[in-house]
Structures are given as structure tokens and as C-alpha cells.
Short mmCIF file of the C-alpha atoms (twelve columns), coordinates in Angstrom:
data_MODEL
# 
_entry.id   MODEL 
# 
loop_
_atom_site.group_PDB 
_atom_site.id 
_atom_site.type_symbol 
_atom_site.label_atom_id 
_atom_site.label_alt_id 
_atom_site.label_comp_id 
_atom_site.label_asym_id 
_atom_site.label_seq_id 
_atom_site.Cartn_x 
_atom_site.Cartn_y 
_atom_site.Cartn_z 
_atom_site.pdbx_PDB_model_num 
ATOM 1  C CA . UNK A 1  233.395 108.643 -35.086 1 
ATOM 2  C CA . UNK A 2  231.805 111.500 -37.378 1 
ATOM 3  C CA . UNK A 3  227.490 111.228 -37.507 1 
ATOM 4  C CA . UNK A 4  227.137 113.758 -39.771 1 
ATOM 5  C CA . UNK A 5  228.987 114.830 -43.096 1 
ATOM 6  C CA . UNK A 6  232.268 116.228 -42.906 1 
ATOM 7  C CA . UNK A 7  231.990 119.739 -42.164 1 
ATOM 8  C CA . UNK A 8  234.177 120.957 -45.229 1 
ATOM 9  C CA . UNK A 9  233.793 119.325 -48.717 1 
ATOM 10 C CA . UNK A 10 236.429 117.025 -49.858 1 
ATOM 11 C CA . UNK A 11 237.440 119.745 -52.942 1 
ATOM 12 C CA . UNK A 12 238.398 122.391 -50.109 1 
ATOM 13 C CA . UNK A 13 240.323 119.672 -48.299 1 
ATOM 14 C CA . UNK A 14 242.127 118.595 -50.936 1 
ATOM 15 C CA . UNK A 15 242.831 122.287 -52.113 1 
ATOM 16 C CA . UNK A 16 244.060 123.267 -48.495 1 
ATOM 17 C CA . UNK A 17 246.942 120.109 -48.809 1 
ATOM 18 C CA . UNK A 18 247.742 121.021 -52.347 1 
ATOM 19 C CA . UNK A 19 248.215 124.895 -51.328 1 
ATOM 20 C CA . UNK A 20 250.559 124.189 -48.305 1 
ATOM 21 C CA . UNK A 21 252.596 121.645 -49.812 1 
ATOM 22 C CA . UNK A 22 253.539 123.871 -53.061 1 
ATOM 23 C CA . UNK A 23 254.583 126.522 -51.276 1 
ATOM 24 C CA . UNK A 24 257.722 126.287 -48.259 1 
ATOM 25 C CA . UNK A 25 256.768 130.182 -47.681 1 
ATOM 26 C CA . UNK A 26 252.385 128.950 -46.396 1 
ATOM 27 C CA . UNK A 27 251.640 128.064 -42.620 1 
ATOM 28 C CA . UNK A 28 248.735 126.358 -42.165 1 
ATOM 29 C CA . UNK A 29 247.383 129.303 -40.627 1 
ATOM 30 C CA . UNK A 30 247.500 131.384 -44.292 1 
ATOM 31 C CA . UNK A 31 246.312 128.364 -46.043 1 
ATOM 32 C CA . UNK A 32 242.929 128.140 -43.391 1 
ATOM 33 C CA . UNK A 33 242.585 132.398 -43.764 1 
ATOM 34 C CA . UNK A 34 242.958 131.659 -47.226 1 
ATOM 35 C CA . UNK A 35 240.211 128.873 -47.659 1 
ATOM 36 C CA . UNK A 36 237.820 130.268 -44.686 1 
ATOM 37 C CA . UNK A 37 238.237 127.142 -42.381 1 
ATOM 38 C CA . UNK A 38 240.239 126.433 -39.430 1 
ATOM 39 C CA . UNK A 39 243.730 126.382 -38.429 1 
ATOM 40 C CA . UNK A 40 243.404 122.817 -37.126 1 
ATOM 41 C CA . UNK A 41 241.806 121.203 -39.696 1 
ATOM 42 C CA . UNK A 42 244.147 122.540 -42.538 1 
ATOM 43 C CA . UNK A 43 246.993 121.079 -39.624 1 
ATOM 44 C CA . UNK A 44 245.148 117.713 -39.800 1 
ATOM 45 C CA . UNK A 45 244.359 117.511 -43.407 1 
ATOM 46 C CA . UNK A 46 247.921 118.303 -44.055 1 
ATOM 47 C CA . UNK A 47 249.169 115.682 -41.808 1 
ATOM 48 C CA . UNK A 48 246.989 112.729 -42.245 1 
ATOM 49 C CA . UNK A 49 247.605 113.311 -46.445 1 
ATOM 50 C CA . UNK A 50 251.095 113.508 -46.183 1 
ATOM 51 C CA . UNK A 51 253.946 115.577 -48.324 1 
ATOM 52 C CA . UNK A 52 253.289 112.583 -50.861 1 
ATOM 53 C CA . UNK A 53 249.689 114.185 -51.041 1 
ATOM 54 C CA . UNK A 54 251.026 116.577 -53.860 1 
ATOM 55 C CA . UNK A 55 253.166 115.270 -56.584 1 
ATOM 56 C CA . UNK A 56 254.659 118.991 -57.594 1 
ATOM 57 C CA . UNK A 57 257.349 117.362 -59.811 1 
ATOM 58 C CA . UNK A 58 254.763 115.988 -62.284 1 
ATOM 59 C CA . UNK A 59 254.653 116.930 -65.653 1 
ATOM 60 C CA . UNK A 60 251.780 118.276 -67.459 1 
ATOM 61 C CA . UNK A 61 250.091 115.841 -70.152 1 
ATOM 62 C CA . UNK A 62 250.982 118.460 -72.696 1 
ATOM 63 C CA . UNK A 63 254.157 117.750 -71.369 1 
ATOM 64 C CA . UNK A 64 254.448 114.355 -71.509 1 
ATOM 65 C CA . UNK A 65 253.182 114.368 -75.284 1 
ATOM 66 C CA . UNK A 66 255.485 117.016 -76.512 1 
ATOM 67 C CA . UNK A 67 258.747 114.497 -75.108 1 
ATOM 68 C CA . UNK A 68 256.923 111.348 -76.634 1 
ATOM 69 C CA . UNK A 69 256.828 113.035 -80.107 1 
ATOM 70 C CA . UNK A 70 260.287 113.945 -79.642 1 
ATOM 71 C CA . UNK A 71 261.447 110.437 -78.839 1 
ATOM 72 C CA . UNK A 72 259.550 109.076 -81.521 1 
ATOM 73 C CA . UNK A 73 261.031 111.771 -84.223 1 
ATOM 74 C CA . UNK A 74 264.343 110.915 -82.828 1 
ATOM 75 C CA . UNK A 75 263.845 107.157 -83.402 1 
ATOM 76 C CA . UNK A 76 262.134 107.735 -86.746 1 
ATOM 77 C CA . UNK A 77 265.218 109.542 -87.817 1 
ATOM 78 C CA . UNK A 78 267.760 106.330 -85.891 1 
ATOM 79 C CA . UNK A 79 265.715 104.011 -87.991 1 
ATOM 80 C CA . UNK A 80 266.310 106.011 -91.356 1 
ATOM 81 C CA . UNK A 81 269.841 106.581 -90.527 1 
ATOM 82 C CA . UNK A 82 270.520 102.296 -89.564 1 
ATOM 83 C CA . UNK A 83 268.771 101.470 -93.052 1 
ATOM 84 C CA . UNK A 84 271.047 103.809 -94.756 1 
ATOM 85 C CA . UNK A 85 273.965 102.155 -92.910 1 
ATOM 86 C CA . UNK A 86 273.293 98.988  -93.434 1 
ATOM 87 C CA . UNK A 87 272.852 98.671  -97.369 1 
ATOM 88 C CA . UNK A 88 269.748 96.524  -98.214 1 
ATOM 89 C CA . UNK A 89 268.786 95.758  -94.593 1 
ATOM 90 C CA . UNK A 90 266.149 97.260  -93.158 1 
ATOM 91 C CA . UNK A 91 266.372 98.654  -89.559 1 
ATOM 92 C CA . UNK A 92 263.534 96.045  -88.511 1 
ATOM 93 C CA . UNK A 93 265.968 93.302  -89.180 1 
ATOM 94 C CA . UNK A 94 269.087 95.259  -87.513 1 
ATOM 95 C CA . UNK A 95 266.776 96.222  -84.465 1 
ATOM 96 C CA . UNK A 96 265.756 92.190  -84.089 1 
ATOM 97 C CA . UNK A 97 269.524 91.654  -83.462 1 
ATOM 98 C CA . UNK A 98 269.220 93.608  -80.183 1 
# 
């Protein structure tokens, strides 16, 4: 049980997990000559955090906005399209039926 602060702040920690986990290539040897702490705490931070630690196949909220304007262009332009279809209906009504 720890009686004093951790010796490393929690932003290098979390850097050191982040760093090996993105790249195959890092040991945690490069990542703790990298950060200026030790070899065995990089090993433990990495393996107490997990590989679910870094989520490397998330997308960017830029991302994420740019495909939720598409999708909603794309359904603006479905909508137009079902009203034209359907003469006198709108694409509410035909939308309801699903």
C-alpha cells in the first residue's frame, strides 16, 4: 500500500499506455527512455490498463460530424425523392407505415 503520492503523475501514465499500445514497433523500454521513467513501471502501467486502455479505432468528433451531415443530406434527399413518388403524400405519412 502506497503512503505517499504516486511517484509519476497520472498524465505521464496515461501517455506511456497510449504510446505503447499505438505503436506494434515500441517496447516498453523506448516508451520509459522516451517519457524519463522506468522500464517497470511503463511494464505495469501497460499491463494493469490493458490493450482496451487505447481505443485507436475511434473516430475523431470532426469525424463523426462530417458522417452525421452526410446521413442526414442523404435522408433529406430520400424524403424529397418518397414525396415526389408518392403524389400528394408526404414522406411523414409514407415513413409512419414503416
Amino acid at each position: 500500500m502506497r503512503l505517499g503520492p504516486a511517484p509519476y503523475p497520472r498524465e505521464v501514465r496515461e501517455r506511456a499506455v497510449e504510446m505503447y499500445w499505438s505503436d506494434p514497433k515500441l517496447s516498453c523500454a523506448a516508451v520509459a527512455r522516451e517519457l524519463g521513467c522506468s522500464e517497470e513501471s511503463v511494464r505495469r502501467w501497460v499491463h494493469q490498463a490493458g490493450p482496451r486502455a487505447v481505443d485507436l479505432g475511434s473516430p475523431t468528433p470532426a469525424e463523426v460530424h462530417a458522417s452525421l451531415d452526410r446521413i442526414e443530406a442523404t435522408l433529406a434527399h430520400l424524403e424529397r425523392r418518397i414525396a415526389a413518388l408518392v403524389d400528394g403524400t408526404s414522406a411523414t405519412e409514407i415513413l409512419a407505415l414503416f
